[in-house]
N, C-alpha and C positions, 0 to 999 in steps of 0.2 A: 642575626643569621636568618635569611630567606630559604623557602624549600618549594619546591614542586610539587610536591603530596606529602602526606604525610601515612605513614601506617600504622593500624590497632593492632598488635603484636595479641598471641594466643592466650598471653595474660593479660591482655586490656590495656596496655601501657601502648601511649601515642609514641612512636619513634620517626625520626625525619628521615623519609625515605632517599632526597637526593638532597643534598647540601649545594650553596650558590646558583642555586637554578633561577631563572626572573622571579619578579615577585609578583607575590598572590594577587591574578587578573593580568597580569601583563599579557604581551602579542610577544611571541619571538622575535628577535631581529631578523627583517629577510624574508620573511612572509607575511600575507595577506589570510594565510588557512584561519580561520576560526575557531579550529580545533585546536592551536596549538595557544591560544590561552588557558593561561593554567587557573580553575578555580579556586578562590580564596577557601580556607579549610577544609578543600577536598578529600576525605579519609579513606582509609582500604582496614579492610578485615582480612586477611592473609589467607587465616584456616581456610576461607568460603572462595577468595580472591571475589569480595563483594566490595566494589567502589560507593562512597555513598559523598553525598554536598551537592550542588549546583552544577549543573551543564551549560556552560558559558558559551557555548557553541550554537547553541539554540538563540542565544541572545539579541543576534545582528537580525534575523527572520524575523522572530515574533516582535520584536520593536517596528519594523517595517508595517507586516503584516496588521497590527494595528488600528492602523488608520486608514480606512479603507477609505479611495474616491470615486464615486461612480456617479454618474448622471442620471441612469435609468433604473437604478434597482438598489435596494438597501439593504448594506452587509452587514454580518456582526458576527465579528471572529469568535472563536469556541475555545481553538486547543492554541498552541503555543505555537507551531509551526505548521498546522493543518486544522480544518475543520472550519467553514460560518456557515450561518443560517442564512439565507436570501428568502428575502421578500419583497412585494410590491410586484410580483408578476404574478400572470394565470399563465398557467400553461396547457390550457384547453384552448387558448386561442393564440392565434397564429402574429408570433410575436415580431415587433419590427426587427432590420439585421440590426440596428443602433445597440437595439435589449439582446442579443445574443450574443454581440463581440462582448458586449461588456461579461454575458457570463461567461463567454470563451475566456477572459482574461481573470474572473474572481475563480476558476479550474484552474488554470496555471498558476494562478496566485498561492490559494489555500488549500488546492487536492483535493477538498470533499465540500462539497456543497449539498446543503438542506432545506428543500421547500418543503414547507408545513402545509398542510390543508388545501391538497393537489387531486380533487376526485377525477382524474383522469380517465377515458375510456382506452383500452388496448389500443386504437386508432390515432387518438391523440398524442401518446406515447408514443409510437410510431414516426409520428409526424416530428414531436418534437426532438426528439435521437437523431434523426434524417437530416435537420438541419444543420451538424454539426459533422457529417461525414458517409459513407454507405455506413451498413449494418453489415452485420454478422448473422450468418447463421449455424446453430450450436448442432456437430453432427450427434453428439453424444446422450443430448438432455431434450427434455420433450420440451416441443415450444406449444405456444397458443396455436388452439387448431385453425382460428382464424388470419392469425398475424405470427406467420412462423419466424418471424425476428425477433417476435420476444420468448428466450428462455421462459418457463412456467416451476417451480419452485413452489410445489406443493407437500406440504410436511404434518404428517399427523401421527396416532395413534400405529398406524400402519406400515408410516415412510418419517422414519426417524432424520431429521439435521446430520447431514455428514460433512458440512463445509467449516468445522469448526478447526479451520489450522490455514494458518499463514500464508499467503497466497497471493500472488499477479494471477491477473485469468489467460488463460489462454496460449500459457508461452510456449505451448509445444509447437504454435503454426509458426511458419516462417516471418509471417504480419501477423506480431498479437494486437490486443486490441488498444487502443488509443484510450476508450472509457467507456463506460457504462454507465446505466441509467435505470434506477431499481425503483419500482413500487410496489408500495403494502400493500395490498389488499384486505387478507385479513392478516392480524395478530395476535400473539397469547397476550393475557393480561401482566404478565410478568415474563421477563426472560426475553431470547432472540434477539437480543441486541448484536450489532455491527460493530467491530471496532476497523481502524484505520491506521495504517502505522509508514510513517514518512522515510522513504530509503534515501534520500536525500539526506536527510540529517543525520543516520542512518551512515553513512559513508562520510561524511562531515566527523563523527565520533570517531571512525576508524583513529588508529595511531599512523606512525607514519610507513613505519616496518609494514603493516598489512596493506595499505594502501601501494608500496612500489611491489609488494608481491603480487597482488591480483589486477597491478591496472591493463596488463598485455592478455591475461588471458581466455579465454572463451569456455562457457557451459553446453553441453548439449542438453534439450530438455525432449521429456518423452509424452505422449498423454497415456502411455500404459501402466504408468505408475500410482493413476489415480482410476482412470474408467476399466483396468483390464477387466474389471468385474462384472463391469456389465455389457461387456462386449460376446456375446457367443463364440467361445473356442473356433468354429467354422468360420466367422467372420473375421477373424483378428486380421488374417491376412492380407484381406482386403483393403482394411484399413489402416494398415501399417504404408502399402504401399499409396493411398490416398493422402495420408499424413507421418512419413518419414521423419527422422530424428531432428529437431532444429538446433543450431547452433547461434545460440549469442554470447558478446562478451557479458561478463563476472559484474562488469561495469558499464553501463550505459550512457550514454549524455543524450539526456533530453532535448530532444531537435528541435522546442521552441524554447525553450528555456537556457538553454547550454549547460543546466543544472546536473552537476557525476551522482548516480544512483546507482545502489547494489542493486542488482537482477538477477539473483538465485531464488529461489524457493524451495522448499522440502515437499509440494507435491504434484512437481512437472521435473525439476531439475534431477538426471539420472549419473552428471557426474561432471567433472573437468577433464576439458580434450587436454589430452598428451599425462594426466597425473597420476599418478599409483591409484588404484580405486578407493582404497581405503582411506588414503591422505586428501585424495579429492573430496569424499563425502564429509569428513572430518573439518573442513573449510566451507562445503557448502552450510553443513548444519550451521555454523561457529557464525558466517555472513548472514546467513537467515534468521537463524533465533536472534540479530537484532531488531527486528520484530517487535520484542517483547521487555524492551524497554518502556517503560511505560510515559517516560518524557515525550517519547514520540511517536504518543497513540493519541486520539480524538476517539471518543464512542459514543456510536448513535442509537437511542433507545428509540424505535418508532411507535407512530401511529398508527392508525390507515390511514393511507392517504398521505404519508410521506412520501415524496422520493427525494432520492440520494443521487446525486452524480459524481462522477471517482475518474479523478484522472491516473488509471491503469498503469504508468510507464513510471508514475513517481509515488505510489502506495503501494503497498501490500492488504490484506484484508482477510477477515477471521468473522465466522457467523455463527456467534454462540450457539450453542446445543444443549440447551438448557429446562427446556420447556418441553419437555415428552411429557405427557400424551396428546398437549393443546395444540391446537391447529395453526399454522403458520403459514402464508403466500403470498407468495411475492413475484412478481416480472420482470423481466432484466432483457433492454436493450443494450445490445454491444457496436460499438461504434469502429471499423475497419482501422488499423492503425497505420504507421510506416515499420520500416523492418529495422530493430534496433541498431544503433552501432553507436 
């Protein structure tokens, strides 16, 4: 007898959830989805509906992602379907386009990339963001008073960490951002770590019932739902009619990758066009809090002198708030994106 999963009943007894299903690791007939291998001893906890065993989905990525080939710079994957560390560049100086396609493609490849021991000046950060698209400028967040491309992300005693929840940046513009580009400055000695979480795989996990439910249809996102606070009641208006409501789909396809990625979040997304509000938020949470899977998170504990680059359209991202009262900052170039679809 073969089964598809198998369930942990409320008294602990293994029951077989679906009888004659393919067997343990098989591909459906008829598809190519990833998702639709089933993993060998997969289990459910009913009381909790907690899945637990292997995610075979992840499989075909992180076997690829592995073996990384490059000619100018040397990788070395982290997480399973996201995350390497890159070295062998400076990126104070002004790098050939050879060494930047290559990191154009280790960004699309792994989603987050990490250079170690990057003492960069605001200017050279500047420079190097610049080579990979225009910049952004953030109307909400105070930038360098020198280099108003870069966000400033200063967190102390004073100005507590409020970026600790699940997030694409910027999805309220109609063009969010492509990616970003984050240095330490300084650090606490413990704490303020980054995590990274792949919507790709992420949507890959979906089943197949949610997948034909949200592949038509469209989110609107807001940025009142995160800055109203620090906007001046007298200003709001102004800036509603600067940055008006955006609408993207639920799902995206990465327009260098052709890669389908969920694109909701819980602190830009205000609801689904055309849904009951209630049943809308109830799906955005359910799409978002995959998130916090932790198969498909990579986390970056930094130095000074890290930075991070994050390709925007195929992570989400979470900045622990962990370290009150130590000092923490950081700079963040954002790189112009395309308008999803």
């Amino acid at each position: 007898m073969s089964s598809a999963t198998t369930a942990v009943t409320a008294s602990g007894d293994r029951d077989v959830a679906a009888e004659g299903g393919p067997e343990p690791g098989a591909e459906q007939a008829g598809t190519s989805d990833p998702a639709s291998r089933i993993a060998p001893g997969r289990v459910r906890i009913d009381r909790y509906g907690l899945d637990l065993g292997p995610w075979l989905h992840l499989a075909e990525e992180r076997s690829r992602l592995s073996r990384p080939s490059f000619a100018h710079i040397r990788v070395a994957p982290q997480g399973a379907t996201l995350g390497a560390e890159v070295s062998g560049v400076d990126l104070r100086v002004g790098l050939s386009d050879e060494v930047i396609a290559e990191i154009r493609q280790a960004l699309l490849d792994y989603k987050v990339l990490v250079f170690r021991d990057q003492p960069i000046t605001p200017a050279q950060h500047v420079a190097f963001a610049r080579r990979f698209g225009d910049l952004e400028i953030h109307p909400f967040i105070t930038g360098n008073s020198e280099h108003p491309e870069l966000v400033r992300f200063e967190k102390g005693v004073d100005t507590g960490g409020f970026e600790n929840g699940w997030h694409h940046d910027v999805t309220w513009r109609e063009v969010p951002s492509m990616g970003a580009i984050l240095h330490a400055i300084e650090v606490p000695a413990t704490g303020g770590d980054t995590l990274f979480s792949d919507m790709g795989a992420a949507y890959d996990g979906l089943d197949g019932a949610v997948k034909e439910r949200i592949g038509d249809l469209d989110a609107v996102h807001d940025f009142m739902l995160a800055f109203k606070h620090q906007i001046p009641e007298g200003k709001q208006a102004e800036f509603r009619a600067r940055y008006p409501l955006a609408r993207h789909p639920v799902v995206c396809t990465h327009p260098e990758t052709g890669r389908k990625l969920i694109f909701v979040n819980c602190y830009f997304t205000s609801h689904i066009d055309g849904m009951d509000m209630d049943e809308g938020i109830e799906l955005i949470r359910h799409l978002a809090g995959q998130a916090n899977v932790v198969e498909y998170q990579f986390r970056v504990r930094w130095a000074p002198d890290t930075v991070v680059f994050w390709d925007n359209r195929s992570v989400q991202h979470y900045a622990a708030s962990d370290y009150y009262p130590d000092v923490r900052i950081m700079e963040r170039a954002s790189i112009v994106g395309t308008r999803p679809s």
